[in-house]
mmCIF file of the C-alpha atoms, coordinates in Angstrom:
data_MODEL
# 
_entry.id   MODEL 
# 
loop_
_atom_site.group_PDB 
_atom_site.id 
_atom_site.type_symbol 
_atom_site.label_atom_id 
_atom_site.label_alt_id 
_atom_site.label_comp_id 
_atom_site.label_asym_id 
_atom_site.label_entity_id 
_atom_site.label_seq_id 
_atom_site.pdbx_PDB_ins_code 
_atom_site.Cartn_x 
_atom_site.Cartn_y 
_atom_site.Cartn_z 
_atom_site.occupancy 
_atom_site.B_iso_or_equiv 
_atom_site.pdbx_formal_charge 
_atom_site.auth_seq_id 
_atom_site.auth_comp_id 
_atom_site.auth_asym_id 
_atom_site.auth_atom_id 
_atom_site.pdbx_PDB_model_num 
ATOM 1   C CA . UNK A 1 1   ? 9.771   3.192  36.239 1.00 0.00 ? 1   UNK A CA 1 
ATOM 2   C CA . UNK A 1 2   ? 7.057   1.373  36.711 1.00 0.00 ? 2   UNK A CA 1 
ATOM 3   C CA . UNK A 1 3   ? 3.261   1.903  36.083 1.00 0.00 ? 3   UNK A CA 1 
ATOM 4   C CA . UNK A 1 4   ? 1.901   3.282  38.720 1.00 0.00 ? 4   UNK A CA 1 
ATOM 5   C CA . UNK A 1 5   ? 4.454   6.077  38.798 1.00 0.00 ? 5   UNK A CA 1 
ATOM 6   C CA . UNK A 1 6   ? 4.275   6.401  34.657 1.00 0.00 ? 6   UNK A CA 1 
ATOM 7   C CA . UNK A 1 7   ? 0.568   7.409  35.665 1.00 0.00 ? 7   UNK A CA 1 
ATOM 8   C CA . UNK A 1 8   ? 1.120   9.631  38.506 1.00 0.00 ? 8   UNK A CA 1 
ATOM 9   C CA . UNK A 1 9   ? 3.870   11.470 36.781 1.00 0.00 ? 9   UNK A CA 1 
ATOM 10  C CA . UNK A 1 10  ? 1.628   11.974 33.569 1.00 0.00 ? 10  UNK A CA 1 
ATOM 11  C CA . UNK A 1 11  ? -0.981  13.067 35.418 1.00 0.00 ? 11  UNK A CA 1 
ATOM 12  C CA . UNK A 1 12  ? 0.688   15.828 37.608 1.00 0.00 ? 12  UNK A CA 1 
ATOM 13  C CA . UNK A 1 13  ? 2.621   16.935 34.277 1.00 0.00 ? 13  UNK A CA 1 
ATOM 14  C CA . UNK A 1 14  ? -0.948  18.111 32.645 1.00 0.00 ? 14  UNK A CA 1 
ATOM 15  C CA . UNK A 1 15  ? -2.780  19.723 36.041 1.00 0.00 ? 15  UNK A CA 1 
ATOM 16  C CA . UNK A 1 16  ? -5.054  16.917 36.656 1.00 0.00 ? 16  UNK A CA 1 
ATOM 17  C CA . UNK A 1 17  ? -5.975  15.599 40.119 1.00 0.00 ? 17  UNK A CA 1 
ATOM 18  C CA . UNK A 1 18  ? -7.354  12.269 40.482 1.00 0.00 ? 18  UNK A CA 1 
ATOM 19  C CA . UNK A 1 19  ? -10.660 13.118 40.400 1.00 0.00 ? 19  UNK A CA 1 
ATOM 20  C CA . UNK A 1 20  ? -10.154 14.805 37.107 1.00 0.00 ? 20  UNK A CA 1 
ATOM 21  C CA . UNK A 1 21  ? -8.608  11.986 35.154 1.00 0.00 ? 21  UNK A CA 1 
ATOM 22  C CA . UNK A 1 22  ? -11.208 9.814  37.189 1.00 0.00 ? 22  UNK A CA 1 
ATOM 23  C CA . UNK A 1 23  ? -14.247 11.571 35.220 1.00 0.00 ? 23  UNK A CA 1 
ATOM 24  C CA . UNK A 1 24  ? -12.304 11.870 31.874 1.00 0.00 ? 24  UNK A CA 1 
ATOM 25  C CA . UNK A 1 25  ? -12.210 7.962  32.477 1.00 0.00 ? 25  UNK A CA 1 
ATOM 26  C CA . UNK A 1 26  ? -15.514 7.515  34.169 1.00 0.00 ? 26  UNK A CA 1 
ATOM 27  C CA . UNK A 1 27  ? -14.296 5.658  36.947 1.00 0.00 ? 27  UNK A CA 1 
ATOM 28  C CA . UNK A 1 28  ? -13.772 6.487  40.590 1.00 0.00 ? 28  UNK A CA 1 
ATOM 29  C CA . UNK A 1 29  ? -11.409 8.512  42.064 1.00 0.00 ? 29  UNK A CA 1 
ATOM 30  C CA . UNK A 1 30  ? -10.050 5.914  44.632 1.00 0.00 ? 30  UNK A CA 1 
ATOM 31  C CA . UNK A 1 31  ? -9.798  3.900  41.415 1.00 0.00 ? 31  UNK A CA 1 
ATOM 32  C CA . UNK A 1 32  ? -7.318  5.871  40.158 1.00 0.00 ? 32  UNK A CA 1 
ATOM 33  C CA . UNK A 1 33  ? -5.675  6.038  43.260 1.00 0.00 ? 33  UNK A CA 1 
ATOM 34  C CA . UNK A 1 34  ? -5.205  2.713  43.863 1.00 0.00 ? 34  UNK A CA 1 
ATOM 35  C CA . UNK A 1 35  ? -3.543  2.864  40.562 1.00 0.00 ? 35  UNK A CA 1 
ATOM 36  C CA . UNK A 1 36  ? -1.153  5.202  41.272 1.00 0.00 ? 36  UNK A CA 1 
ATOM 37  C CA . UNK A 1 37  ? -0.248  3.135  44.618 1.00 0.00 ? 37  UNK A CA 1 
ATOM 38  C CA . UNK A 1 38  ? 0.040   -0.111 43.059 1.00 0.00 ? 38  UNK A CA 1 
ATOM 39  C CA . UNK A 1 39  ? -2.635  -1.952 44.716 1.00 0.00 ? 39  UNK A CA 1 
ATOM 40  C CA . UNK A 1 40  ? -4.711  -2.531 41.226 1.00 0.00 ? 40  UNK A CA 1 
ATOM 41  C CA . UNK A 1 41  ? -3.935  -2.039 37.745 1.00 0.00 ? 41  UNK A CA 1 
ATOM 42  C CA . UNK A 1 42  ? -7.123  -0.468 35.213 1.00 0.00 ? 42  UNK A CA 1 
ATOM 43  C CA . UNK A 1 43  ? -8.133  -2.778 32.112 1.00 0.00 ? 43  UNK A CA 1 
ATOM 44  C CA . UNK A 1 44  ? -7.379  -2.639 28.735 1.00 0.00 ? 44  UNK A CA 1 
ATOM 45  C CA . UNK A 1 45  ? -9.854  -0.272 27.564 1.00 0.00 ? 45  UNK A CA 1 
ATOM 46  C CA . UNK A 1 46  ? -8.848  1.745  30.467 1.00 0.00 ? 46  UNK A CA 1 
ATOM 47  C CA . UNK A 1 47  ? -5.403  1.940  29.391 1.00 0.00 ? 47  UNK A CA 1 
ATOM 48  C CA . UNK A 1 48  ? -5.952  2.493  25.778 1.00 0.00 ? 48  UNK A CA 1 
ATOM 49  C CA . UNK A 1 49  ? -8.128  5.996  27.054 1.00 0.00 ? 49  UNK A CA 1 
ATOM 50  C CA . UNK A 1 50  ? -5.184  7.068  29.001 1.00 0.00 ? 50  UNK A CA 1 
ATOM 51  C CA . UNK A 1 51  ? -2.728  6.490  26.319 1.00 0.00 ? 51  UNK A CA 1 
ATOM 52  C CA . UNK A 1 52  ? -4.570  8.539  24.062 1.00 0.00 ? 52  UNK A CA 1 
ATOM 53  C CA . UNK A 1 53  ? -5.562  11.249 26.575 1.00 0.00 ? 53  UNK A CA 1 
ATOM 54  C CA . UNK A 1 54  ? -1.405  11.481 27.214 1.00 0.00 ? 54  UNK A CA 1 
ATOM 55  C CA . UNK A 1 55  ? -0.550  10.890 23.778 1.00 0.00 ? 55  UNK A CA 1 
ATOM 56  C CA . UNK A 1 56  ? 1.902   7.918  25.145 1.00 0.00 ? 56  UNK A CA 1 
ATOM 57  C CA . UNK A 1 57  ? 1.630   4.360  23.787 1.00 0.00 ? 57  UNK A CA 1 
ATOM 58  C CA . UNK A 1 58  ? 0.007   1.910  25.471 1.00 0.00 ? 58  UNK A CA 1 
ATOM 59  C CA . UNK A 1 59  ? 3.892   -0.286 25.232 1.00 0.00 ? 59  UNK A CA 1 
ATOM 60  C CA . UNK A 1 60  ? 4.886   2.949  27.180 1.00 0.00 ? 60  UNK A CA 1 
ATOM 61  C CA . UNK A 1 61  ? 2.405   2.570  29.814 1.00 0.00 ? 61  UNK A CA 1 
ATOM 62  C CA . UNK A 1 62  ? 2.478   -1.209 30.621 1.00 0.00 ? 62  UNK A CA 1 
ATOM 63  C CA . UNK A 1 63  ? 6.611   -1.638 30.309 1.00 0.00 ? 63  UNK A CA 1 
ATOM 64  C CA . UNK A 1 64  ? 8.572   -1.430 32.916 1.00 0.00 ? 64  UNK A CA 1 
ATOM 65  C CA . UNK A 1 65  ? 11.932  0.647  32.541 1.00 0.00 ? 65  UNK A CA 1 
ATOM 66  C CA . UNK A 1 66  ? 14.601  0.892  35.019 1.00 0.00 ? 66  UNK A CA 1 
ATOM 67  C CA . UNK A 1 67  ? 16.838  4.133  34.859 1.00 0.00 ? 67  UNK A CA 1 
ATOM 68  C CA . UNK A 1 68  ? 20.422  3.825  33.752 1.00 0.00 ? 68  UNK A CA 1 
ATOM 69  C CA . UNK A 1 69  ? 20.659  0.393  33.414 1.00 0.00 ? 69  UNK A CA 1 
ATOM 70  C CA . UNK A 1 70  ? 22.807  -1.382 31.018 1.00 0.00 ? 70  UNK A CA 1 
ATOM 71  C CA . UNK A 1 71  ? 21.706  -3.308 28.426 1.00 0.00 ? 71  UNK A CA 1 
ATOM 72  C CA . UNK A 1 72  ? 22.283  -6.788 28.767 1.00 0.00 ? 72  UNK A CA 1 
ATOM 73  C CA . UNK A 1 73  ? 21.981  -7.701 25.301 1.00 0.00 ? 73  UNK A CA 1 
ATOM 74  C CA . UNK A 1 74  ? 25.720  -6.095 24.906 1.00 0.00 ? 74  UNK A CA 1 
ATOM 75  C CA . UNK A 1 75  ? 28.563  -7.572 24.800 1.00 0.00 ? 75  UNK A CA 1 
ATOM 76  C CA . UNK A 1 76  ? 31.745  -5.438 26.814 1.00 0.00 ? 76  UNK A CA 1 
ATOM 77  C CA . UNK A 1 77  ? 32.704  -3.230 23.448 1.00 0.00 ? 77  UNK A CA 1 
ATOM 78  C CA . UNK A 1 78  ? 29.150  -2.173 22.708 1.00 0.00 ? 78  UNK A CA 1 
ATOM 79  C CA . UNK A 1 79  ? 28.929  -1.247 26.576 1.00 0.00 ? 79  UNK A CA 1 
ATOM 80  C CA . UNK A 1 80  ? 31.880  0.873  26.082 1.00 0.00 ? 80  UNK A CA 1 
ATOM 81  C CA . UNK A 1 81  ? 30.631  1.991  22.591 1.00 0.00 ? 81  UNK A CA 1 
ATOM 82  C CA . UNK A 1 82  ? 27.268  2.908  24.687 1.00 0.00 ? 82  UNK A CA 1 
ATOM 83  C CA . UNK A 1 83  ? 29.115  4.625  27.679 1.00 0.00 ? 83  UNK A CA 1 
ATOM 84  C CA . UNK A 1 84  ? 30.971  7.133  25.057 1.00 0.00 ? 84  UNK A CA 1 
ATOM 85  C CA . UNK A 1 85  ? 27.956  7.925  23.087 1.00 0.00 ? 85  UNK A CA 1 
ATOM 86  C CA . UNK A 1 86  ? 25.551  9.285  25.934 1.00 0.00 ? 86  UNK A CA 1 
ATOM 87  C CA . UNK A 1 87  ? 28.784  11.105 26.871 1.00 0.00 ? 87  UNK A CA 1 
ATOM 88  C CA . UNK A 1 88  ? 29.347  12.350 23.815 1.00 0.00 ? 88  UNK A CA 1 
ATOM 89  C CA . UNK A 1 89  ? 26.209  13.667 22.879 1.00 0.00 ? 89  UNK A CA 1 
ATOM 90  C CA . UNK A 1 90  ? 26.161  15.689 26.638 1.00 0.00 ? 90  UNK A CA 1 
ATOM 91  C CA . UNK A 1 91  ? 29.496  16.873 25.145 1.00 0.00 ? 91  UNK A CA 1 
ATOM 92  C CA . UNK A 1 92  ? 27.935  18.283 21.903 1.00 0.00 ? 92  UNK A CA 1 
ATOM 93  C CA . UNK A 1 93  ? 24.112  18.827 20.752 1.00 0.00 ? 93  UNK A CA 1 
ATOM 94  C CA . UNK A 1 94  ? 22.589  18.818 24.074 1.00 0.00 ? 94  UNK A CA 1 
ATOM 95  C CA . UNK A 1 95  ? 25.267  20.117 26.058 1.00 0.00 ? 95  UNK A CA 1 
ATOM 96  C CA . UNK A 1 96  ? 25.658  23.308 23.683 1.00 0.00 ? 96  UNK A CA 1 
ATOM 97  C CA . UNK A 1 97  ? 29.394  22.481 22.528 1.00 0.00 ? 97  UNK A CA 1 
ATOM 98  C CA . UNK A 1 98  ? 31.313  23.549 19.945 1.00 0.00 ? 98  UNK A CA 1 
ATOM 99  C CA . UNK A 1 99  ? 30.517  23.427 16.153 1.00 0.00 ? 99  UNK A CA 1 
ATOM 100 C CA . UNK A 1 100 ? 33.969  22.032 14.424 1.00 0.00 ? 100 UNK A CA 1 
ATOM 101 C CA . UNK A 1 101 ? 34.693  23.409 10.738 1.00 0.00 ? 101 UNK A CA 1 
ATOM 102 C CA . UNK A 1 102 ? 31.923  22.427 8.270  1.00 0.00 ? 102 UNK A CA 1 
ATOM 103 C CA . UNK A 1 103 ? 33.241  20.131 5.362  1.00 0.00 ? 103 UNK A CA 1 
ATOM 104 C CA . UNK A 1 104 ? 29.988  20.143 3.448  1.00 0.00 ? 104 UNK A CA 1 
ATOM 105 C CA . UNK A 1 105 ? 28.076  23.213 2.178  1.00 0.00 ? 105 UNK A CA 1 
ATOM 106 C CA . UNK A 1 106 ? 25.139  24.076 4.483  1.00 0.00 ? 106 UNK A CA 1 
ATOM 107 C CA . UNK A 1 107 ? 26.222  21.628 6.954  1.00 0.00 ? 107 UNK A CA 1 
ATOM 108 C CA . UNK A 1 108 ? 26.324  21.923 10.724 1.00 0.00 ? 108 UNK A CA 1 
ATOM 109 C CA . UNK A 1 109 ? 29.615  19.482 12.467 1.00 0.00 ? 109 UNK A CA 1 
ATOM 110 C CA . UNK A 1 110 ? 29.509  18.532 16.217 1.00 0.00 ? 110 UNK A CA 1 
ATOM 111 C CA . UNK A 1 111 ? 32.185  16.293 16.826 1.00 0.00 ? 111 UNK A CA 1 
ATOM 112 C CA . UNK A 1 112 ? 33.731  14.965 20.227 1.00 0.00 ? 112 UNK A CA 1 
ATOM 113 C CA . UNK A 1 113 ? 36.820  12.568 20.855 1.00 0.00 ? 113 UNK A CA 1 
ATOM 114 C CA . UNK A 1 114 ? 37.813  10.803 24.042 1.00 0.00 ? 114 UNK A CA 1 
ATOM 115 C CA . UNK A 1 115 ? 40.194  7.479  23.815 1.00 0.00 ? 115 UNK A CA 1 
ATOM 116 C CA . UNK A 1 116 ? 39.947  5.308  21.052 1.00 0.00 ? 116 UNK A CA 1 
ATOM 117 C CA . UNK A 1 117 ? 36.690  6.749  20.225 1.00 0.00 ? 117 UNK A CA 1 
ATOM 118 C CA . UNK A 1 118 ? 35.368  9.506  17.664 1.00 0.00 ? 118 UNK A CA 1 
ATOM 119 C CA . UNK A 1 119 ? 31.930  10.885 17.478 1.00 0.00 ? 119 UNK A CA 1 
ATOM 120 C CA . UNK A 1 120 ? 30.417  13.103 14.973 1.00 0.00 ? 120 UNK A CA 1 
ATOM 121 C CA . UNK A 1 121 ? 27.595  14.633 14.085 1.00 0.00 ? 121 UNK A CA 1 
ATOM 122 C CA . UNK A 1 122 ? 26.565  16.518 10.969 1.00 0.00 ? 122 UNK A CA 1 
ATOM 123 C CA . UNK A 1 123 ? 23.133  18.127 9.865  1.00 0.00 ? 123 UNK A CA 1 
ATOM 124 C CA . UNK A 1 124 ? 21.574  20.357 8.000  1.00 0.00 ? 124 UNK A CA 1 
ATOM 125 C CA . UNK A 1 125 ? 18.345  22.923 8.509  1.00 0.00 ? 125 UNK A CA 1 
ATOM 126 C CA . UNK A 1 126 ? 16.945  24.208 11.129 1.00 0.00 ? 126 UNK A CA 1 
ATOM 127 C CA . UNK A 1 127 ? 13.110  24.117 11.766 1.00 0.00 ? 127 UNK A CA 1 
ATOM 128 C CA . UNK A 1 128 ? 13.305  21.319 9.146  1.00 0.00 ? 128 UNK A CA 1 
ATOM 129 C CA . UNK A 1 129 ? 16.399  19.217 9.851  1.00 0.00 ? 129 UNK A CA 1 
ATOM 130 C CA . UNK A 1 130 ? 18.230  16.033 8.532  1.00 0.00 ? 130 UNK A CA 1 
ATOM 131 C CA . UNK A 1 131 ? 21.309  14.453 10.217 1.00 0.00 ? 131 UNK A CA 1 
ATOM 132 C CA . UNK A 1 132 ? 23.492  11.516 10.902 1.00 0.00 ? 132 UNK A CA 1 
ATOM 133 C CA . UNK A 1 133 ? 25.405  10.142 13.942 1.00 0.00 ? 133 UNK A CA 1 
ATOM 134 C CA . UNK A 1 134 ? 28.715  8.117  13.820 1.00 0.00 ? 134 UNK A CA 1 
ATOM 135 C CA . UNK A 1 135 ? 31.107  6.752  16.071 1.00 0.00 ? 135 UNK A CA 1 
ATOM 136 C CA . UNK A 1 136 ? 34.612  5.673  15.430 1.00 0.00 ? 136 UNK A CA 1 
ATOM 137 C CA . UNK A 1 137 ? 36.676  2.945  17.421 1.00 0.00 ? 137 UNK A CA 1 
ATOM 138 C CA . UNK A 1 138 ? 39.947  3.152  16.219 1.00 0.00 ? 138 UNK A CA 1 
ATOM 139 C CA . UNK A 1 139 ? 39.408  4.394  13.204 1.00 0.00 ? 139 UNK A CA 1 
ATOM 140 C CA . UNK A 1 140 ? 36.802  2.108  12.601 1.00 0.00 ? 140 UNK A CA 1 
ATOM 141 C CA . UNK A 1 141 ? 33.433  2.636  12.145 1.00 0.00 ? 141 UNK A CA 1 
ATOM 142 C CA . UNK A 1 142 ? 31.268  0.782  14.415 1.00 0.00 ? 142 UNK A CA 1 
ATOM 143 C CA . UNK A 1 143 ? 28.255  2.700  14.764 1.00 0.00 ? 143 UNK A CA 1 
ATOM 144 C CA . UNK A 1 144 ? 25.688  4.981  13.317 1.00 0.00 ? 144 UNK A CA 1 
ATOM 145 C CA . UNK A 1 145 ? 22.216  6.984  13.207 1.00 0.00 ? 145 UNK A CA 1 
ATOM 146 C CA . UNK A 1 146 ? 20.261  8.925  10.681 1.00 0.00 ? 146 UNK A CA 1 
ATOM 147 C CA . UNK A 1 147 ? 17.957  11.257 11.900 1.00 0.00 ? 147 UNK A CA 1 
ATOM 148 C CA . UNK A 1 148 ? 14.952  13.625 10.354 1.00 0.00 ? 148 UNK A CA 1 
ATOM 149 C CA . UNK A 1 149 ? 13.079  16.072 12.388 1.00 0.00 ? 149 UNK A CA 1 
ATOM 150 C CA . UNK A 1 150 ? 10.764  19.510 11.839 1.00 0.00 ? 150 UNK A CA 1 
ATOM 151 C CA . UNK A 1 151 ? 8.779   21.826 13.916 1.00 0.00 ? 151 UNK A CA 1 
ATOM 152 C CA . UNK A 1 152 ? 5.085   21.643 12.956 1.00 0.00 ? 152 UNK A CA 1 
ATOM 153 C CA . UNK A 1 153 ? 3.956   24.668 15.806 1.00 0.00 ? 153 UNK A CA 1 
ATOM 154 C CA . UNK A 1 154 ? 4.536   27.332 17.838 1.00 0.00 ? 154 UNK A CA 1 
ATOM 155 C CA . UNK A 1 155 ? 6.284   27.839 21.210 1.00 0.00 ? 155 UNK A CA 1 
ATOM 156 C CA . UNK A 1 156 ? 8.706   25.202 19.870 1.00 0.00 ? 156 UNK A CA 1 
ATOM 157 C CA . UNK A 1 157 ? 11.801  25.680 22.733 1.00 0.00 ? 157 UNK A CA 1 
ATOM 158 C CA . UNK A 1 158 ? 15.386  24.540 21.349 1.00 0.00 ? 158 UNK A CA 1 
ATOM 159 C CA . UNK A 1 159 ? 16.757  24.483 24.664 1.00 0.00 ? 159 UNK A CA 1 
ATOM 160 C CA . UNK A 1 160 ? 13.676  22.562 26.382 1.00 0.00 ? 160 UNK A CA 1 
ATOM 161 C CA . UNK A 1 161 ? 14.871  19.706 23.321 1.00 0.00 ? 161 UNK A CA 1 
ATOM 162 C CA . UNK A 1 162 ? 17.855  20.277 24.497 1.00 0.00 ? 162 UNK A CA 1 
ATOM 163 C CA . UNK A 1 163 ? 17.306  19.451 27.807 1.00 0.00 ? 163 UNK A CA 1 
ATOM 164 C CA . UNK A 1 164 ? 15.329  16.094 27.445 1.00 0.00 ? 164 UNK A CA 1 
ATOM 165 C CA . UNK A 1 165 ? 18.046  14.906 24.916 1.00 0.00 ? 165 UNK A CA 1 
ATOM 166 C CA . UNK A 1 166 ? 20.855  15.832 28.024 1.00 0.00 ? 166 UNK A CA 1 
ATOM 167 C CA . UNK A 1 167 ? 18.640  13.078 30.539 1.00 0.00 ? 167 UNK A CA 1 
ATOM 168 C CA . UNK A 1 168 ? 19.558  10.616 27.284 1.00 0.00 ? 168 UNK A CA 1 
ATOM 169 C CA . UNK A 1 169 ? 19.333  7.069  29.315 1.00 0.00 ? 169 UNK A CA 1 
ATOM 170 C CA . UNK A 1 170 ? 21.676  4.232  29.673 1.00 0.00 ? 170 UNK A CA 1 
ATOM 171 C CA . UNK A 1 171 ? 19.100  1.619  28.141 1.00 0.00 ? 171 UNK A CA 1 
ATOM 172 C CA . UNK A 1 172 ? 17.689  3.549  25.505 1.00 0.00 ? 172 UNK A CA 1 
ATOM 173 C CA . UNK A 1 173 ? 20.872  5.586  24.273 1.00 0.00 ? 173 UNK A CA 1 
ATOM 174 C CA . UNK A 1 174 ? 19.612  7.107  21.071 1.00 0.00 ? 174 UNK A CA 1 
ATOM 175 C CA . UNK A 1 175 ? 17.669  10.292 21.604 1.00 0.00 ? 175 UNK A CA 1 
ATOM 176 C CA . UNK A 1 176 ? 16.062  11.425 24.953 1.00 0.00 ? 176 UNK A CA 1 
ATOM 177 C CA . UNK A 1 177 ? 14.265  9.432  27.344 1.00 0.00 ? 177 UNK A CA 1 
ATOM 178 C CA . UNK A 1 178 ? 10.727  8.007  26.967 1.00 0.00 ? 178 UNK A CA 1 
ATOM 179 C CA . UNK A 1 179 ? 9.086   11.071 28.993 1.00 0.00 ? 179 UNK A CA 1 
ATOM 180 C CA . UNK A 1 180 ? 10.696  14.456 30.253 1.00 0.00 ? 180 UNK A CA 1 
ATOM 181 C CA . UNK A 1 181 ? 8.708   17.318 31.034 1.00 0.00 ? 181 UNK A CA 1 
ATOM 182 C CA . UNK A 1 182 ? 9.579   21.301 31.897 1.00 0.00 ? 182 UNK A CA 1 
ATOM 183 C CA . UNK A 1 183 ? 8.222   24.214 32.003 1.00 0.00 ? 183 UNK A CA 1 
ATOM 184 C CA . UNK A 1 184 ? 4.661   22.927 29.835 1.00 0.00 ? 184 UNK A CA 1 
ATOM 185 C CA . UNK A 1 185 ? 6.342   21.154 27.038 1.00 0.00 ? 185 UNK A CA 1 
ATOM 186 C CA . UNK A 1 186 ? 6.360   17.275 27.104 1.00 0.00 ? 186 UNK A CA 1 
ATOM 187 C CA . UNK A 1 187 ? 8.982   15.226 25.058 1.00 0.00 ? 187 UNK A CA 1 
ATOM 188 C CA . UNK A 1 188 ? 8.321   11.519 24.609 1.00 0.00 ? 188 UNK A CA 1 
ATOM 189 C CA . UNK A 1 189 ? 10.537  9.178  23.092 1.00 0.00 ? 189 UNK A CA 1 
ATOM 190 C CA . UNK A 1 190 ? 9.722   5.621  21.407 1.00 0.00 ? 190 UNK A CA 1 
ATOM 191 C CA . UNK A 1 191 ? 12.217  3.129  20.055 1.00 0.00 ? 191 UNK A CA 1 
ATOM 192 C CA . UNK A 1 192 ? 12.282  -0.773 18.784 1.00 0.00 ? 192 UNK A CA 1 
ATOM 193 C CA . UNK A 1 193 ? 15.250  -2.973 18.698 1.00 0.00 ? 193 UNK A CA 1 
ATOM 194 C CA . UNK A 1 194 ? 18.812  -2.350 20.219 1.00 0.00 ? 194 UNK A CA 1 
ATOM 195 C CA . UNK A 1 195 ? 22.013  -0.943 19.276 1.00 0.00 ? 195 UNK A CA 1 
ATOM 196 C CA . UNK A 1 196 ? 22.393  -3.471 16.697 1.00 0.00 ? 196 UNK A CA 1 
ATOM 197 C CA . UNK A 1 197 ? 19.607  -2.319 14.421 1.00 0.00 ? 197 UNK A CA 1 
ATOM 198 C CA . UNK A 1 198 ? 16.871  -0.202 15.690 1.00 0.00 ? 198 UNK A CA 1 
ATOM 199 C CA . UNK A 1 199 ? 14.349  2.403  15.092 1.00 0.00 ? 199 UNK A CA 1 
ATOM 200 C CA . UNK A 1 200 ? 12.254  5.586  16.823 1.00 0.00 ? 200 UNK A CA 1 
ATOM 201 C CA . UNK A 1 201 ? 10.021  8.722  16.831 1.00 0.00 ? 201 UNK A CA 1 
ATOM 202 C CA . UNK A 1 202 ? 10.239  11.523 19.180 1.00 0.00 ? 202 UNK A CA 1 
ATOM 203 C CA . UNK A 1 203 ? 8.022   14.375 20.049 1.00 0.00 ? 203 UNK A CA 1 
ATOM 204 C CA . UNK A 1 204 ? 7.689   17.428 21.465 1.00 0.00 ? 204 UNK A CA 1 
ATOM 205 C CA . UNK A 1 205 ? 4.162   18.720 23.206 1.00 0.00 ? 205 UNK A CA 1 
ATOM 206 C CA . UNK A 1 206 ? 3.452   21.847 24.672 1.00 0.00 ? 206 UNK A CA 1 
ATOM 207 C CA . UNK A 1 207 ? -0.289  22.859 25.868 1.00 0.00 ? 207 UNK A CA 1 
ATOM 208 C CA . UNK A 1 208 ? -1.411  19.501 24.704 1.00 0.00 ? 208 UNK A CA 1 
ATOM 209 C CA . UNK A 1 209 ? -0.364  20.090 20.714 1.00 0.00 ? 209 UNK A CA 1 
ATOM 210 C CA . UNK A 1 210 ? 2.096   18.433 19.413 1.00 0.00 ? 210 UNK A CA 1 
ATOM 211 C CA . UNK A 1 211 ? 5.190   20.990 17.898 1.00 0.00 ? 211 UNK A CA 1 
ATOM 212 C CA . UNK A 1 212 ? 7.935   18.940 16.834 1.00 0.00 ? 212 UNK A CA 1 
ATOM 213 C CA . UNK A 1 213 ? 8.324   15.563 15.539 1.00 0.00 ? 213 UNK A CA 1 
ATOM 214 C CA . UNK A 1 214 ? 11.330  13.404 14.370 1.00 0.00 ? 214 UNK A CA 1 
ATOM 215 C CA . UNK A 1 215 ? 12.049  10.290 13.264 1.00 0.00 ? 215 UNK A CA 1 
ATOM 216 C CA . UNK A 1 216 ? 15.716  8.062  13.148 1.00 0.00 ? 216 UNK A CA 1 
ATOM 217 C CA . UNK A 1 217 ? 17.089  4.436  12.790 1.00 0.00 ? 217 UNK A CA 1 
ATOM 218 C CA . UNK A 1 218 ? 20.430  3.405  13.098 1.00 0.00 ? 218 UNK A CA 1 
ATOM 219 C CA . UNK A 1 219 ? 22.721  0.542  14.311 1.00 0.00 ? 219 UNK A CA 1 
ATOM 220 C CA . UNK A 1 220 ? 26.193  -1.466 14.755 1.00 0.00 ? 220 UNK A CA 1 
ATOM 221 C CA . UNK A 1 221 ? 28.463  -0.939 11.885 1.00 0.00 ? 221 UNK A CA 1 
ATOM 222 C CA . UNK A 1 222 ? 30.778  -4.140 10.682 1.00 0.00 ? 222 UNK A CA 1 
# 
């Protein structure tokens, strides 16, 4: 996705028409229009309003991100290790599976198996939550995430999480993806590094205030 339709696509998600977002910026209105088209791109100061009228990083804004595609920076078994993970997790959290038989007192188990691969997850809380991801190959652990997350409003929606972490993409397989909105809540997702060491924040919005926050870090095992 690139910029022009990051801006359209933030804009329609709050209720603002061009000439809205125009005066919040004090620029024109076929300014912001030839943003959205692609025929000129705003200026820095420009972009640093919108990030903070969105609540989106400016990174967010000026990056370009292509859907589903695979991260080149993987060799062939992390590809595979990638493939099973976004499966997995449709498979469990997201896609409302099974719980398996908690080991540990207070503790909540997802788990999922396909192949030569294991996943599991296991957490604990609820409106305050701590967690951690791991995937087996072979009996051999090869990858893993911790994870800490809380609701800090109302109107929080479990399944509306639920739902951005389900449109998990290929490049960015560790939470949700970097914006899904539904229904007036707003999820963004930010991440640095790659599946060999990395680390993010996500967040939930709904009405502009933000309700949920969480924050993980993870990577290859060996």
């Amino acid at each position: 996705m690139i910029f022009s339709e990051k801006l359209s696509l933030i804009r329609k998600s709050k209720g603002y028409t061009q000439e809205q977002l125009a005066e919040i910026l004090g620029v024109s209105r076929q300014a912001v229009a030839k943003w959205e088209s692609g025929q000129s791109y705003p200026d820095i100061s420009n972009l640093i309003q919108i990030s903070e009228e969105f609540h989106v990083t400016v990174d967010y804004l000026v990056r370009d991100s292509v859907c589903q595609k695979k991260p080149t920076y993987l060799h062939r078994g992390q590809i595979e290790i990638v493939d099973f993970l976004i499966k997995a997790k449709k498979e469990t959290y997201a896609g409302n599976g099974p719980e398996s038989k908690s080991i540990y007192p207070g503790s909540y188990i997802l788990e999922y198996r396909e192949g030569d691969f294991l996943y599991i997850d296991t957490y604990y809380g609820g409106e305050a939550f701590i967690g951690e991801e791991v995937v087996w190959m072979k009996d051999t652990p090869v990858y893993g995430m911790n994870y800490c997350g809380r609701v800090i409003g109302d109107n929080f929606s479990g399944d509306f999480l639920k739902a951005a972490l389900l449109a998990v993409p290929q490049d960015m397989p560790y939470r949700g993806p970097s914006f899904f909105e539904e229904q007036g809540y707003i999820y963004r997702c930010s991440t640095k590094g790659d599946m060999n060491w990395f680390q993010g924040y996500e967040n939930i919005y709904y009405d502009n205030e933000k309700i949920y926050e969480c924050y993980f870090h993870g990577g290859g095992i060996r």
